[in-house]
N, C-alpha and C positions, 0 to 999 in steps of 0.2 A: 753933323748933329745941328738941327737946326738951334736959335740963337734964344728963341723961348726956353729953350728944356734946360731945365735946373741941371748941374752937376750931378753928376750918377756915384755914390758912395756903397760900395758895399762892405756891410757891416757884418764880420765874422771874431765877436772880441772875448768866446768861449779861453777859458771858464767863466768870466764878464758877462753881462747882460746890457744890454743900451739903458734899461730902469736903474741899472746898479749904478751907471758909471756919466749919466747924466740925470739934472734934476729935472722935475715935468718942466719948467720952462727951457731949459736946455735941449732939451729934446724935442719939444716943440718949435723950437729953432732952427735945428738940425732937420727937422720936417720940410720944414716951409721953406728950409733954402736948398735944399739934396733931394734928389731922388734916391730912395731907399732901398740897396735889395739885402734882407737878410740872409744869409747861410753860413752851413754849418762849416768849419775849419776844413775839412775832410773833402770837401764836396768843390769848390772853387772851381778847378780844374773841368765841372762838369757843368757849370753855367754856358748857357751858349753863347755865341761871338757877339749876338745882339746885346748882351751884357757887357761880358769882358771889353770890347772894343770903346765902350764909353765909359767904363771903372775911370774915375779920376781919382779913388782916395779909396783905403781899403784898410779900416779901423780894426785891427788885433794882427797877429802874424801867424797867418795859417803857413804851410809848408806851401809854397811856390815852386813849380821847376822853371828853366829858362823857357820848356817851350809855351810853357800856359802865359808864363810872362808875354813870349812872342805874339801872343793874340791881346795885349794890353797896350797899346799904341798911345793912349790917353792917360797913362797913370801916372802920376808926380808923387803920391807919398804912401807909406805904411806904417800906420801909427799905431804901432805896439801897445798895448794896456797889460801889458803884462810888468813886471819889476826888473826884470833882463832879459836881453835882445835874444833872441836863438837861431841858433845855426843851423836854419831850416829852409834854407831859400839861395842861389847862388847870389851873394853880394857884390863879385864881380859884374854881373850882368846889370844889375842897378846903377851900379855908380856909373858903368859906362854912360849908362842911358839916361845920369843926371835926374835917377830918383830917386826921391827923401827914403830913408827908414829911420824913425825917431821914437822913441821911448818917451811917455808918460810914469817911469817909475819915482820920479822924484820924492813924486806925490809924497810916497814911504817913509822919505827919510826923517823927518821932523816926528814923526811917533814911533817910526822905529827907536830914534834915538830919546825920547824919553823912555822908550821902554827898558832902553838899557841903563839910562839911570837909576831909575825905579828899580831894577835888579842889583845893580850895586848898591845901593844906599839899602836895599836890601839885606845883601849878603854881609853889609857893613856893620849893620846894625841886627841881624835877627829877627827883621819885623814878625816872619811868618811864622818861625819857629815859635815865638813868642809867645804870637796870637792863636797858636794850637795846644801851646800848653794853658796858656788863660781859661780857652775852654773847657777843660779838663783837669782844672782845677788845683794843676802843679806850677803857676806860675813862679816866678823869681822875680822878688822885690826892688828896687833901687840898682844900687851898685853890685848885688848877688846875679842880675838879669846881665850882667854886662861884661862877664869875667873873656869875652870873645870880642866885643865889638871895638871899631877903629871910625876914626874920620877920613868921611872921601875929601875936605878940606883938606887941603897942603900934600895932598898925596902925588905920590906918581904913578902916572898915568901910560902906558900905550895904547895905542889905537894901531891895528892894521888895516891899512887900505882906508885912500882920505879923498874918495870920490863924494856923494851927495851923503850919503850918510856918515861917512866919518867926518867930513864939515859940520852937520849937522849935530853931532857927537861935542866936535871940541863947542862947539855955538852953548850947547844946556850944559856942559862941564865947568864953561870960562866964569860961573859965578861960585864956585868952588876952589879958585884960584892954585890950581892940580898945576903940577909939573908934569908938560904933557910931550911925551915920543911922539914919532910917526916913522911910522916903516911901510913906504909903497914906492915900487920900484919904478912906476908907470908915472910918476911924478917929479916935477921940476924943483930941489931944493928952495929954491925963491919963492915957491909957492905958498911952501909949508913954511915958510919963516913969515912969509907976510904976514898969514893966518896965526900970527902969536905960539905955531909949537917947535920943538927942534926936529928938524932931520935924521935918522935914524936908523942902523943895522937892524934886519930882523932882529940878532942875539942883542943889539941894547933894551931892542922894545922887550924882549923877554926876559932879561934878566935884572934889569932896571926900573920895574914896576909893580906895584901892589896891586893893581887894577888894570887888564888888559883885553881891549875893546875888537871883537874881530869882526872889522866893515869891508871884507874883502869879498870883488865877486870872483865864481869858480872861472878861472882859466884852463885853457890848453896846457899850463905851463904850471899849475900851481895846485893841481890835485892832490889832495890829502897832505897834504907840505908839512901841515903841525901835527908834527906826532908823538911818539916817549921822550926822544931827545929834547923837543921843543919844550914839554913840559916839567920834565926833569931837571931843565935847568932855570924854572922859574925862582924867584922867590918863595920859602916855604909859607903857607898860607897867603900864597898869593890868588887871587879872584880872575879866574877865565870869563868873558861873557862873551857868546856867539852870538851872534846877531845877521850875520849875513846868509850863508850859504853852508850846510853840514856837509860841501864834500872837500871845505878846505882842511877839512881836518883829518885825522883819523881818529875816527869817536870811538871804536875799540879800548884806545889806547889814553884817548882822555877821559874814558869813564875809571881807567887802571888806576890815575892820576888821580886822581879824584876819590876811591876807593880807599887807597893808599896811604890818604892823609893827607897828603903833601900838598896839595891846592884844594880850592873849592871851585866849582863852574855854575853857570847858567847859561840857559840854552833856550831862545826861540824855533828852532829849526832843526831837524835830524835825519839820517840817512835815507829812511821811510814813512810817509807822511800818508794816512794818520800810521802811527806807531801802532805796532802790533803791545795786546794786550801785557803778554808776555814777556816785553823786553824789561833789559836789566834796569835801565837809566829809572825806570818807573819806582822803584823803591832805593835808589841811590843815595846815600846820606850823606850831603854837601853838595849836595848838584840840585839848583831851581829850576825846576820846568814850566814853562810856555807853548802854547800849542800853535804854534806860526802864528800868530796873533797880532804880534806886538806893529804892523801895519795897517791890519784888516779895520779900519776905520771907515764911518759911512760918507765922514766929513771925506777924508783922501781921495775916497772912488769918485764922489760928485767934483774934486778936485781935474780928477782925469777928464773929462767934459769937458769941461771950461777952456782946458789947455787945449784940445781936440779943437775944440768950436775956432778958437783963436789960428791958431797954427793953420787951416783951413780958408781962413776969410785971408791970411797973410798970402799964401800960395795963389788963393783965385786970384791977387791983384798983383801975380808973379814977385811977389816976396819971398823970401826962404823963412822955413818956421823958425821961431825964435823962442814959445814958449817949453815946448818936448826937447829934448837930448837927442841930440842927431849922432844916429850910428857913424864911428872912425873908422875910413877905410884900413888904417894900419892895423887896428885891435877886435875889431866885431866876428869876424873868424876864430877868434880865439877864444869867446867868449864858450862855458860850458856848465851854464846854472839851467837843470831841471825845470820847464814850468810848472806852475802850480798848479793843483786840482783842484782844489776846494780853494774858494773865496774868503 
């Protein structure tokens, strides 16, 4: 290639758009300093060599075999725009070859995690119950509006799984000053002490908390894991909020929960996205619904850009990216979160 020609980026970061996920100066950057080829996820494998042979950087994670990689000679990085990495590409064949696959989902964590406050101090407080009866003209005055609510102040707290969003989780909690668990197996006890919370059994974080936070992503190893048992032995009127991925759970079984009395939930996320009309959770009484939402911010996606652009300029001058989450060879196989379809 000769020494004029810009970097050859192809840009495949469906369900993403490059206007979603860079702002016009951003992308106007990414212009003038790549050469651009767009295509669709699907299609890679049928670019011709005159492409693939000079791909240096390949923005979303379409489905790669080893041998389309083998016509990639030039590649250093795959920069996911997705919120988890997928088990779509042989990863062995990457790291041998000493190339990056890194994740932009950080971006999420910081409004995921106010979303899940906003649902606790919700479910704490009534807000929405509240403000349906106001409009309909049956409100509850003073102390009669209150015969249910509690403080997320001095409360206990679990969080499972304390990757980028359950940090970000305990971060908008710590001015509430919560007695906070943490149950993640994947994590170094020192970790979570440094960070101000205690180290934790699944069964402490569940049975030890009025407020429990689930920032866990789907594993090989940890599908549907919280189920009747798990919830059964909460706290009565203890607060479930899901926030990460609906296949840690078995949502059958925490809508039972939930039904039952015995807890109350809220939910960003669920088995099938969008939800069918028809399902139960839709009229569940104690259970707050969110429609994946609680990330899709316009600020987060332009967020993803910025780390792209960055992470990009680090590699052309043989740096390693530092601003994206670089996939572990130990754990990124194992990883087993659904992408999303809708933005």
């Amino acid at each position: 290639m000769p020494e004029t020609q810009p970097p050859l980026v192809i840009c495949a970061p469906e369900p993403r758009t490059l206007d979603l996920i860079f702002t016009p100066a951003a992308l106007a950057q990414l212009k003038a300093r790549y050469r651009i080829v767009e295509a669709n996820a699907e299609d890679i494998a049928g670019l011709g060599d005159d492409i693939l042979k000079e791909a240096r950087y390949i923005i979303g994670q379409p489905p790669l075999s080893a041998a389309t990689l083998a016509r990639m000679p030039e590649l250093r990085c795959i920069l996911n725009v997705e919120s988890n990495l997928i088990n779509n590409m042989p990863y062995e064949v990457l790291f041998s070859r000493g190339i990056h696959v890194v994740t932009t989902g950080q971006v999420f964590a910081e409004p995921v995690a106010e979303m899940g406050l906003a649902m606790a101090l919700n479910i704490a407080r009534g807000i929405v119950d509240a403000d349906l009866d106001f409009r309909k003209g049956r409100e509850l005055w003073g102390g009669e509006g209150n015969a249910r609510a509690r403080l997320l102040s001095g409360a206990d707290v679990g969080i499972i799984g304390f990757g980028d969003l359950g940090k970000a989780l305990n971060r908008v909690l710590s001015g509430f000053r919560t007695n906070t668990r943490v149950y993640d197996p994947w994590m170094p006890a020192s970790i979570l002490t440094d960070n101000g919370v205690k180290p934790s059994s699944l069964e402490e974080a569940l049975t030890q908390s009025d407020f429990i936070f689930v920032a866990a992503a789907v594993t090989s190893e940890n599908q549907h894991f919280l189920g009747a048992d798990a919830f059964a032995s909460m706290r009565p009127g203890a607060a479930f909020i899901l926030l990460s991925r609906a296949n840690v759970v078995d949502f059958d079984a925490l809508m039972a929960a939930v039904a039952s009395g015995h807890i109350v939930a809220a939910s960003d996320v669920y088995p099938d996205e969008p939800l069918p009309l028809d399902h139960p959770v839709r009229t569940l009484k104690g259970f707050l619904r969110s429609a994946h939402r609680a990330g899709a911010l316009d600020s987060a996606f332009k967020k993803m850009g910025d780390m792209v652009l960055e992470d990009m300029d680090l590699m052309d001058r043989n740096l390693p990216p530092m601003r994206c989450k670089r996939a572990e060879r130990e754990t990124v196989s194992r990883m087993r979160s659904k992408p999303v379809t809708v933005n």
